[in-house]
Each structure stands twice: as structure tokens, then as C-alpha cells.
C-alpha positions as CSV (number, residue, x, y, z in Angstrom):
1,X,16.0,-33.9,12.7
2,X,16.8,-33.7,16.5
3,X,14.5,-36.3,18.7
4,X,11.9,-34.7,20.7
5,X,13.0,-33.7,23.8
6,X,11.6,-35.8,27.1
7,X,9.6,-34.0,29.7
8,X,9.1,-35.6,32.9
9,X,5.7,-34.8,33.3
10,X,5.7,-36.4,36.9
11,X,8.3,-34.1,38.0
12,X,6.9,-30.8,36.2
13,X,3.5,-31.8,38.1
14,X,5.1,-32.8,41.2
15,X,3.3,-36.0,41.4
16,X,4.1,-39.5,42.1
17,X,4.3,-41.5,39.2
18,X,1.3,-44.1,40.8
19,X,-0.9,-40.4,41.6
20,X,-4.2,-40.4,41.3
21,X,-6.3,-38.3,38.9
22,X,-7.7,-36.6,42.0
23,X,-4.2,-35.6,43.3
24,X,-3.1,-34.5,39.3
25,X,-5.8,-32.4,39.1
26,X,-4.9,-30.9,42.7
27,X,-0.9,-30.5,42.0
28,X,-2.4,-28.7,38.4
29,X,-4.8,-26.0,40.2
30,X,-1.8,-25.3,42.6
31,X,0.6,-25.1,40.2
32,X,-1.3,-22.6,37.6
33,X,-3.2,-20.7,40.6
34,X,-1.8,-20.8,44.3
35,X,1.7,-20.1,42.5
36,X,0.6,-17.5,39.8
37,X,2.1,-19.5,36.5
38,X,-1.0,-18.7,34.9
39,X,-0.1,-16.4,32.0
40,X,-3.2,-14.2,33.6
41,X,-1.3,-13.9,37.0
42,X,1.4,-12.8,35.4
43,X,3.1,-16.3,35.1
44,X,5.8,-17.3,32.5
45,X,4.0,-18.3,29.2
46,X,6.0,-21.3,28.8
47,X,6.2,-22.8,32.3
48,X,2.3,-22.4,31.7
49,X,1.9,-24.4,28.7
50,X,4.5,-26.9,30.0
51,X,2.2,-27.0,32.8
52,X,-1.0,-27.8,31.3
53,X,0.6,-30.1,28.7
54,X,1.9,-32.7,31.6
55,X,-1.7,-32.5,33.0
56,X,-3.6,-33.0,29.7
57,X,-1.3,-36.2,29.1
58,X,-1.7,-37.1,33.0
59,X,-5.3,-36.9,33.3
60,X,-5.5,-38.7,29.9
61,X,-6.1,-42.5,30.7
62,X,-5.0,-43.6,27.6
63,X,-2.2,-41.1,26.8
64,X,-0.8,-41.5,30.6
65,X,-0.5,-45.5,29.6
66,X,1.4,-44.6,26.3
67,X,3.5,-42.0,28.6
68,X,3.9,-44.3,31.4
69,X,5.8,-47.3,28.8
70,X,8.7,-44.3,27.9
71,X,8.7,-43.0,31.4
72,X,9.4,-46.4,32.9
73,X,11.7,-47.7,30.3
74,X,14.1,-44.8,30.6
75,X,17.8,-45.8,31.8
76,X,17.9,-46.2,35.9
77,X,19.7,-43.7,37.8
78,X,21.2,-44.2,41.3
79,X,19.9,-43.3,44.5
80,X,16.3,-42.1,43.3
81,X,13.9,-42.2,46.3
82,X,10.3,-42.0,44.0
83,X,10.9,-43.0,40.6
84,X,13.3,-45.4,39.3
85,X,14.2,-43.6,35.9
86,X,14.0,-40.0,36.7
87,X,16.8,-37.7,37.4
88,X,16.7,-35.8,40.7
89,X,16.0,-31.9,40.4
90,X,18.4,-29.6,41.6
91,X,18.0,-29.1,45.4
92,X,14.5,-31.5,45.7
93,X,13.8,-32.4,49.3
94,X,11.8,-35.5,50.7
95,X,8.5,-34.5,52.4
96,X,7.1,-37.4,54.6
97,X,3.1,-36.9,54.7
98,X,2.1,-36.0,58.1
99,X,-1.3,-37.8,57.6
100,X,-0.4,-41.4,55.7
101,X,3.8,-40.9,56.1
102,X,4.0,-42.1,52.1
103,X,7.2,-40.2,51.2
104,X,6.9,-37.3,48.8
105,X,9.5,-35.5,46.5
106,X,9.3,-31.9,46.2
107,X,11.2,-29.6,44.0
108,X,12.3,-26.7,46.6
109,X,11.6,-25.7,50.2
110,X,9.6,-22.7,48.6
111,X,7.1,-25.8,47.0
112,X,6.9,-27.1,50.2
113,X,4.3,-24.5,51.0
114,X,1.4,-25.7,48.3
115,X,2.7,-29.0,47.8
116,X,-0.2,-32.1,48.1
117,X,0.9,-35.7,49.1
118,X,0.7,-38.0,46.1
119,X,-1.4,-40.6,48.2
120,X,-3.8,-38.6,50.0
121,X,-3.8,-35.3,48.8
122,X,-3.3,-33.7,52.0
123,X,-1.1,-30.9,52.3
124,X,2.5,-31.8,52.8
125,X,3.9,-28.7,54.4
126,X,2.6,-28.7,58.5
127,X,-0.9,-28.3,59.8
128,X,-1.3,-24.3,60.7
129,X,-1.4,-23.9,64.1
130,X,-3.9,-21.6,64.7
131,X,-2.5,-20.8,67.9
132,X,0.7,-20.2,66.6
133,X,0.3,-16.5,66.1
134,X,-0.7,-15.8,69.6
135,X,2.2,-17.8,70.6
136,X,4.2,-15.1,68.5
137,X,2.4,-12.2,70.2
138,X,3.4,-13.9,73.3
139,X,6.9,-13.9,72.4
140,X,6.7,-10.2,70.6
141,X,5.5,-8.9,74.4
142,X,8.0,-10.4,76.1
143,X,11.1,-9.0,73.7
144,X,8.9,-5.3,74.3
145,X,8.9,-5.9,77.8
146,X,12.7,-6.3,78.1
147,X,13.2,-4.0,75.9
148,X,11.3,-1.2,78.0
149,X,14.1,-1.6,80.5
150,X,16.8,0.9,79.9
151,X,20.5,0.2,80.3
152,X,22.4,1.6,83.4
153,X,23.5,5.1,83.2
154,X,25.5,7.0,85.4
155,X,23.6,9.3,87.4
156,X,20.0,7.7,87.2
157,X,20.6,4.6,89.3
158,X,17.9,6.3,91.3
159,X,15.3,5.9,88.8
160,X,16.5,1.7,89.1
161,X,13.6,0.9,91.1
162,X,10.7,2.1,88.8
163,X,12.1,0.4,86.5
164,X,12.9,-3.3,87.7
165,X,9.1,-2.6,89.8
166,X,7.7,-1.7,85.8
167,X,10.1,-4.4,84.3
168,X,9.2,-7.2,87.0
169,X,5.7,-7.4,86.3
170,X,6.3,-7.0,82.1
171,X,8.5,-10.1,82.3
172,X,5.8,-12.1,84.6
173,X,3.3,-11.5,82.4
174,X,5.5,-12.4,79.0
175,X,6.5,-15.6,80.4
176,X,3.2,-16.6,81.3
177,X,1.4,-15.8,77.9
178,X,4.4,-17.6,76.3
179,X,4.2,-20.5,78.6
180,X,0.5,-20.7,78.5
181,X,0.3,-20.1,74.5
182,X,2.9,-23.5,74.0
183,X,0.9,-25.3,76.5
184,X,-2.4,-24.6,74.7
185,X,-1.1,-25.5,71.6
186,X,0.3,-28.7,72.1
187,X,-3.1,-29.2,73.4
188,X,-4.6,-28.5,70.1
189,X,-2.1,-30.7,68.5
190,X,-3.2,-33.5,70.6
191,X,-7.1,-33.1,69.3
192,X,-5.7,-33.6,65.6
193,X,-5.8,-37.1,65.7
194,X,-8.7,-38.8,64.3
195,X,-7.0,-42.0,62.9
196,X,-6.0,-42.8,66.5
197,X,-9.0,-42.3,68.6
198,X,-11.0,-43.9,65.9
199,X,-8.8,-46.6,66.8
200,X,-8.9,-46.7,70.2
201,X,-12.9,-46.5,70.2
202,X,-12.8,-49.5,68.0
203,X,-10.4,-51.1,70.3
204,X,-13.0,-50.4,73.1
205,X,-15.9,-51.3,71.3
206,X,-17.4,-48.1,70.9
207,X,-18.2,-48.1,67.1
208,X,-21.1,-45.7,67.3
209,X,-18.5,-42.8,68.6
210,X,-15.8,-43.8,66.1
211,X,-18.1,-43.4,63.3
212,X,-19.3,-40.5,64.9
213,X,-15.8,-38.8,65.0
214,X,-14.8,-40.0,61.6
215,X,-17.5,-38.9,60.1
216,X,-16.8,-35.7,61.5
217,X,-13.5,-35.8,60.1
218,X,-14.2,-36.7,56.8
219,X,-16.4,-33.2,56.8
220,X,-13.1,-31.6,57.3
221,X,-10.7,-33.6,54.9
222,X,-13.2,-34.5,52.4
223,X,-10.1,-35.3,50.2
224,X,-8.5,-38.0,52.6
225,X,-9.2,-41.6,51.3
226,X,-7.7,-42.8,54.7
227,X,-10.5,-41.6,56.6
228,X,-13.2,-43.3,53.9
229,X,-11.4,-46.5,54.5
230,X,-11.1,-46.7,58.2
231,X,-15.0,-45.3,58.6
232,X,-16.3,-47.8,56.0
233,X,-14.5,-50.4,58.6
234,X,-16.4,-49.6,61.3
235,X,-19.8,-49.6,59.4
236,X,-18.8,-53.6,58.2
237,X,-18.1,-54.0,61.8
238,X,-21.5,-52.8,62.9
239,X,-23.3,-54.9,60.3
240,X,-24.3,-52.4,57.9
241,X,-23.0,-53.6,54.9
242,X,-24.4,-51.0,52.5
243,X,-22.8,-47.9,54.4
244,X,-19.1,-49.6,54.0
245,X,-19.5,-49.8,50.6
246,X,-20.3,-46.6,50.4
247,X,-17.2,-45.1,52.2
248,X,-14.9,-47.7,50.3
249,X,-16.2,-46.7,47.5
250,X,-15.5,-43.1,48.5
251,X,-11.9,-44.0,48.8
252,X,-11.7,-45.3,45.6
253,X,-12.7,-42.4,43.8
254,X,-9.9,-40.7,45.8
255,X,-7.3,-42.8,45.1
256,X,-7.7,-45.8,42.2
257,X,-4.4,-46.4,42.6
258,X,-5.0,-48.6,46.0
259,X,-5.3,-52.4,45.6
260,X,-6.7,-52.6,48.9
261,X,-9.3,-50.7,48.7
262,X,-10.6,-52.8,45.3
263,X,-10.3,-55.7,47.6
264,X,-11.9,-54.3,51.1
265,X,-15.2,-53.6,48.5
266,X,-14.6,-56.9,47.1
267,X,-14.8,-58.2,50.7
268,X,-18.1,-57.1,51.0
269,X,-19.9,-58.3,48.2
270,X,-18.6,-60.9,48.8
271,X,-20.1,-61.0,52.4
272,X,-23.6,-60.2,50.1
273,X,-23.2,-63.2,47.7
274,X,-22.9,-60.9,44.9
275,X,-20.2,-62.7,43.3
276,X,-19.9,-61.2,40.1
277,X,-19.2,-58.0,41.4
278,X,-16.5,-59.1,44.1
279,X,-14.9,-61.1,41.5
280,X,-15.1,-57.4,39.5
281,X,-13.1,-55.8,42.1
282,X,-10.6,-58.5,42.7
283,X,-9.6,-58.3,38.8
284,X,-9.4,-54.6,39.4
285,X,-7.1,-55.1,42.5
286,X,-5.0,-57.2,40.2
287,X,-4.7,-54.2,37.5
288,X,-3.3,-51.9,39.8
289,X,-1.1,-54.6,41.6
290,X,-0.6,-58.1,40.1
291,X,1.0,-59.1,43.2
292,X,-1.0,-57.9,45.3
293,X,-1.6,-61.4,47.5
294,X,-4.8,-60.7,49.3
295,X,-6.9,-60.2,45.6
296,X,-5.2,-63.5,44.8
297,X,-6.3,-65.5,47.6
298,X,-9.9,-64.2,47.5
299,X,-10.2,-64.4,44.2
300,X,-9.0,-67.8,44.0
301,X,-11.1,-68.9,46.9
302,X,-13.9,-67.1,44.9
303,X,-13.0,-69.2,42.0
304,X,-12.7,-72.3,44.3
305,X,-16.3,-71.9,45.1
306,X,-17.8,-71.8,42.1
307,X,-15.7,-75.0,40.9
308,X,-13.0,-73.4,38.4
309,X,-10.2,-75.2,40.3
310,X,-7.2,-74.4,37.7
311,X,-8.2,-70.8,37.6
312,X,-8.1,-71.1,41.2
313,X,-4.7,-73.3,41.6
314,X,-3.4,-71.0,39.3
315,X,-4.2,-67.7,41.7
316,X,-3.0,-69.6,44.6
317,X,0.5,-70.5,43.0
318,X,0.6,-66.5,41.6
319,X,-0.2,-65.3,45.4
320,X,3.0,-67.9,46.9
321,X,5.5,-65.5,44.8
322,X,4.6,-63.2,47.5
323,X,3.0,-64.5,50.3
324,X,4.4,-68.0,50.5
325,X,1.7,-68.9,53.7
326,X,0.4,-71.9,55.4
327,X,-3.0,-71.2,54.8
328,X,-2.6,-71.2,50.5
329,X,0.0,-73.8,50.7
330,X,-3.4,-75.1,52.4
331,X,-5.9,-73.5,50.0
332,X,-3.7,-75.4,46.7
333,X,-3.8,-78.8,48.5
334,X,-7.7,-78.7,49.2
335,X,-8.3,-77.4,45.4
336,X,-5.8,-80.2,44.4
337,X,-7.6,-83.0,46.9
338,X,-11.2,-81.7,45.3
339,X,-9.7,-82.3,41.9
340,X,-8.7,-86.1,42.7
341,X,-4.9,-85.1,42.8
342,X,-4.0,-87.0,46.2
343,X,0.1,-86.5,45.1
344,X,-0.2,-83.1,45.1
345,X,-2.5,-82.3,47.5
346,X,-0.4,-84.5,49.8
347,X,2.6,-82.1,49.1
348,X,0.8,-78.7,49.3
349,X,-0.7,-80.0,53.3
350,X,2.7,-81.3,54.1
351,X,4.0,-77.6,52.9
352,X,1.5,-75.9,55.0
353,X,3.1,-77.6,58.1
354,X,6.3,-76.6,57.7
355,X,5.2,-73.6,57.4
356,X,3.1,-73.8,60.2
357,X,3.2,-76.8,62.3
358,X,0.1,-76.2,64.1
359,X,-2.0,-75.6,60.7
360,X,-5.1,-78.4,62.0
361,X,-7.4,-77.8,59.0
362,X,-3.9,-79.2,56.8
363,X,-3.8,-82.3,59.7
364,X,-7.4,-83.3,59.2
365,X,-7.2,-83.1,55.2
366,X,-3.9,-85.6,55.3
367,X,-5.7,-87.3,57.7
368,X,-8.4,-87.7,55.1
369,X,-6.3,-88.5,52.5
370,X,-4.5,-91.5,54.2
371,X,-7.4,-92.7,55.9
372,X,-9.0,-93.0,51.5
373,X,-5.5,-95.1,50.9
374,X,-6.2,-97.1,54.2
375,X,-2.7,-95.9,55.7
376,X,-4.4,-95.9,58.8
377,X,-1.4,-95.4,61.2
378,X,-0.4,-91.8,58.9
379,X,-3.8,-90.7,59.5
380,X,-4.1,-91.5,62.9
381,X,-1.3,-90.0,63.8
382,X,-2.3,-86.7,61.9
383,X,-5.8,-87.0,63.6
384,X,-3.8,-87.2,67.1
385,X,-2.1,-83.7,66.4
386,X,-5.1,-81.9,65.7
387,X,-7.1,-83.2,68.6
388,X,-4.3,-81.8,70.4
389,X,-4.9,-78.4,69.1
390,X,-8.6,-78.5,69.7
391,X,-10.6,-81.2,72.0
392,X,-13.7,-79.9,70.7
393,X,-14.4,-81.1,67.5
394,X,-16.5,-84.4,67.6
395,X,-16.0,-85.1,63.2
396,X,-12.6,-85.3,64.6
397,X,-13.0,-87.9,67.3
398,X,-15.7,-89.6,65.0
399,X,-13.1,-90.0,62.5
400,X,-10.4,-91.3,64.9
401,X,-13.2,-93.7,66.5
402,X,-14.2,-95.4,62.6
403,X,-10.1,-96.2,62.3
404,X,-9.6,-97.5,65.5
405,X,-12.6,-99.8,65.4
406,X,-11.7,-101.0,61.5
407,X,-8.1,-101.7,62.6
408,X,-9.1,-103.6,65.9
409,X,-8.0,-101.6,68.7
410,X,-11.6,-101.8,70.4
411,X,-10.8,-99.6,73.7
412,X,-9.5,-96.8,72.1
413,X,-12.7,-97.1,69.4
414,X,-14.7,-96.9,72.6
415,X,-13.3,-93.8,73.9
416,X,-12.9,-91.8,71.1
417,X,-16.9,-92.4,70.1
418,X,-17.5,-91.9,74.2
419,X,-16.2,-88.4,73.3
420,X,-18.2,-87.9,70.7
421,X,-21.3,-88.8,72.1
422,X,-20.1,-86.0,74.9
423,X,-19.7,-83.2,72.0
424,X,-22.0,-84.4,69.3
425,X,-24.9,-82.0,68.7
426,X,-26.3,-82.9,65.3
427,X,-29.1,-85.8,66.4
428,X,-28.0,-88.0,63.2
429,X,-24.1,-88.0,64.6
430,X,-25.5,-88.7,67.7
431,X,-27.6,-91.8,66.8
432,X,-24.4,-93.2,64.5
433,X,-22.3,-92.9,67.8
434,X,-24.8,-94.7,69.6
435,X,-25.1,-97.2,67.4
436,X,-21.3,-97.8,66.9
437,X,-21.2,-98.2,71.1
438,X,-24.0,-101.0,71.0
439,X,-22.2,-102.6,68.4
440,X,-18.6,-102.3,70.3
441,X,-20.7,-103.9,73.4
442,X,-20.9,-100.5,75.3
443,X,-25.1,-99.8,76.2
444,X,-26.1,-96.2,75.7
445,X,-29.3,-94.8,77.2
């Protein structure tokens, strides 16, 4: 018996192989519908049922798993700009999204009338111009207008001047429609552009307008998961929790597929204390992208907080494969220091500034850590860099002040708590400085 032959269901779809069910159900209506393969239409019977058998696997949670293991294990062709395993078809083209740029393979030039983007849904082909058909009148007059001037024939050159004074004005008018109809449409291209002036209003501070003019554009592009995700920003910005988990989760439902939208709604319950369900979204994140170094992070800080440290480490270490940072070099040597493992956290803070030489928080936790194993000259040094970085912090000078005045060196003990005193605003550091200047022979008032 011959083995089953293998449809590339992707391909027949016209989907990216990451697609959301939202975008598989779109490519589906277009394909049987907007392009008449439905048998009703007078479509081809089998291209039909070809058709509706890649979407009935596709939209199949389950069966697009069992699908995806073949699909993805198929031998690797060369030069394949969406999917690693699949062969190009016959005269495809690359269609760059003009509203999120992902890059989109379509079968033909004639596809690249109904195709949808695979990220966004939005219609790859170019917005219609809805000025371009007056533009084309414009240019229609014009041709008529020159047209309407006859060629020079012996014998009428009399009749020349009714026509250049009939032609004259023609042409005036045809170059002015034409001119006028470009300049009014690259006017109208310039209004297209809600991602950008949402932008800008943030940039200015004016939330209130950019929610005002993403909302209005998420009323015309219901189906853009960009637009939930930008206005759901602005709500967090203005404080209003509730509302951005609304639009995130609006973007979501669009698109599944996106690891950072799990973790922008993780953000916010987070933000709420509700744990459970940021840690929920996080793990979800991490479905769709194991890699993905921002759900790592969180959720290991997440973890941190509620004292699983080797869950925690264990995040931290997954998130370095990808995102080998300062601050989790940082966050592994304060889960190791919490966990009584000096050694290591010693290493990780020590990592952190070669990443970053400037990292204080790692300077103040060495400094902690030698100042426990009474290597007081290590941790005064580290102490000395991080003052550097930032005057203002009187733990830090408080800290400097205790080593000085255990090791002896009594003037610098009595400047660093002088300092203190100067910043201190909690009235129990306050009374310990004062007490450690009386001591040291300096009189406080």
C-alpha cells in the first residue's frame, strides 16, 4: 500500500504555521467565498474539500498538535523564508504586512488581493485609496484633453488658434485635478496612522487623546490585536487597571500565539496581587515560547516572592540562555544569598558587574555579604562604588558608618553617620544615628 500522501495544510490555507485560530478561520472564509472554491460558486470540488480538510485539522487544537509533530519533523529545505520544512510553491511572493511588517508568504500575485497577514489578520495587499479613483479620472481628463487637439493638417493651420485657445485651458485644468488629486491623497495617507500618533500623544502625555484615537481605531480594525495591546497600555498608564486587562485580553483572543501579550496581562495582576492568576499567564507565556525571557524573570521573581527559591533559581538560569543580563545575574545571587549560599551568590553579584559595572543593587548585596564574613575592606570598597552612583541613600552611609567605627577609623565613622543624619527620614534611623554620634564624642541636638 502506497503511504498517504502529505498535505501542507499551512500552505493550502495560506497561513503561518504559528497562525492564530482567528486568522485560520479568516484565510478559510476567503479561500471558499472571496475566491469562489466553494463547490456552490462554481469552485473545483476537490480544491474545496482539500480546503476544508486543512481547516478542520487547523482549527482542531488537538489534531493541529498531532499535525504540527509531522509538519515540523519533515526534512529541512534551503532558503525557506516561513517554515523551515516546507517546499516553496511555484512562483510564491513575500508580502511584508503594512500594519505589524511580520513577513507573509503568499502563493501568487493574484492571492495577493484577499490575502490576511498571519499575525494580525489585516489585509496584506495595500490600503484602498479612496481617492485613488478620482486621481484616475484626473488622469483620464487630461489624456481627453490632449487628445481633443488634432494633429496639423495642411490647409487648416488657420483653425490653430481655436484649438491651442480650447487645448490651453483642457491641459490647465488636467494638471491641476491631477496635481491636486496626489496631493490630497498623500494627505489621506498621512491620517492612516494610528500606532504613531498614539505614540506621540503618549510621548506628550496626553493619554486621554490617545485612548481616544485608539479606541477609535479599534472600531475600524476590530481584528488588529496591535491596537488592543497599545490601548490597554495607555489604560495601565492612566491607572485603570481593569480597562487594560480588558484590551489585553482582547488581544489575546486575536492572537494566542503572542507570549507577550500572556505576560503584559500577567503584569497586571500582578500589579493587583492576584498572584495566582499572573503566575497563570506566565505559564501560558511559557507554552507558546519557552524562551520567552520576560515570563521567566517574572515568573521567577513571582516565585521568589512567595519563597520557592529553586523553582525560582531555576527560571532565572532558563531566562540567561537568552537574556544573559545584569539584573538576573542579580535576581540568582539575591535568591542564592536568601537561601544561605554566600559562594554562589558571591559569583552571580560579581557576574552582574561585568555585565554591568554600575549594577549598585549587586554592590550593596556583596557589600552585605563581606561585611557577614567581616571582610571589611571588600565591603567597603563595594559600599564606596555605590555611594558613588547615588549620594542619596542614607542605609548606605549607615552601613559604611557601622564598618568604619568597628574597624577604628573614627573620622570617617563620623562623617558617614553626619550624612546620615542629613538624609535619614525614618525617626528610629534617626535616633540610632544620634546615638552612634554621642558615643563617637560628636553632640547632636
Amino acid at each position: 500500500m502506497p503511504p498517504q500522501e502529505f498535505h501542507d495544510y499551512y500552505e493550502i490555507l495560506q497561513v503561518h504555521p504559528k497562525a492564530s485560530l482567528a486568522v485560520i478561520k479568516k484565510a478559510y472564509r476567503t479561500l471558499m467565498l472571496e475566491l469562489g472554491n466553494h463547490p456552490d460558486q462554481g469552485g473545483d470540488r476537490d480544491t474545496a474539500a482539500l480546503i476544508t480538510e486543512a481547516y478542520h485539522v487547523l482549527s482542531d487544537p488537538d489534531r493541529r498538535t498531532s499535525y504540527d509533530r509531522e509538519y515540523f519533523a519533515a526534512p529541512q529545505p534551503v532558503n525557506d523564508p516561513v517554515r523551515p520544512s516546507a517546499p516553496k510553491a511555484a512562483g510564491s511572493l513575500i508580502a511584508l504586512c503594512p500594519k505589524c511588517s511580520t513577513k507573509n508568504r503568499v502563493r501568487s500575485q493574484e492571492m495577493l488581493a484577499v490575502a490576511k497577514c498571519s499575525k494580525c489578520g489585516q489585509s496584506l495587499s495595500r490600503l484602498p485609496n479612496p481617492l485613488m479613483e478620482f486621481k484616475e479620472s484626473a488622469h483620464g481628463f487630461f489624456q481627453r484633453a490632449a487628445r481633443a487637439i488634432p494633429p496639423r493638417q495642411p490647409g487648416k493651420l488657420r483653425e490653430a488658434p481655436k484649438v491651442i485657445a480650447l487645448g490651453i485651458p483642457l491641459l490647465l485644468i488636467g494638471v491641476s485635478l491631477s496635481a491636486g488629486a496626489y496631493a490630497l491623497s498623500d494627505m489621506w495617507a498621512g491620517l492612516g496612522d494610528p500606532i504613531a500618533q498614539a505614540d506621540q500623544l503618549k510621548k506628550e502625555g496626553k493619554l486621554d487623546q490617545a485612548a481616544t484615537r485608539l479606541q477609535r481605531a479599534v472600531d475600524h480594525d476590530p481584528g488588529n490585536p496591535r491596537l488592543y495591546e497599545l490601548l490597554g497600555d495607555v489604560y495601565e498608564k492612566q491607572g485603570e487597571p481593569a480597562q487594560a486587562l480588558a484590551q489585553y485580553a482582547a488581544a489575546i483572543k486575536l492572537n494566542p500565539s503572542n507570549a507577550y501579550y500572556w505576560d503584559l496581562e500577567g503584569g497586571i495582576y500582578q500589579k493587583l496581587k492576584r498572584l495566582p492568576e499572573a503566575e497563570t499567564c506566565y505559564r501560558q507565556a511559557l507554552r507558546v515560547d519557552p524562551q520567552y525571557a520576560p515570563a521567566l524573570v517574572a515568573l521567577g521573581n513571582l516565585e521568589a516572592k512567595t519563597q520557592r527559591f529553586d523553582q525560582a533559581g531555576q527560571h532565572y538560569q532558563e531566562a540567561l540562555r537568552s537574556h544573559p543580563s545584569a539584573d538576573v545575574y542579580y535576581n540568582i545571587g539575591l535568591v542564592k544569598q536568601w537561601q544561605g549560599r554566600t559562594d554562589e551568590a558571591i559569583a552571580a553579584f560579581k557576574q552582574a558587574l561585568v555585565n554591568d559595572p554600575d549594577n549598585r543593587a549587586s554592590m550593596v548585596n556583596l557589600a552585605s555579604i563581606y561585611n557577614e564574613r567581616h571582610a571589611y575592606d571588600l565591603a567597603t570598597a563595594q559600599l564606596v562604588k555605590a555611594g558613588q552612583l547615588r549620594h542619596a541613600d542614607p542605609a548606605l552611609h549607615l552601613q559604611l558608618a557601622e564598618i568604619y567605627e568597628r574597624t577604628g577609623r573614627t573620622p570617617e565613622a563620623i562623617k558617614e553617620w553626619s550624612v546620615c543624619l542629613e538624609q535619614a527620614k525614618d525617626p528610629k534611623m534617626i535616633e540610632k544615628v544620634k546615638k552612634a554620634l554621642g558615643r563617637l564624642g560628636k553632640l547632636v541636638s
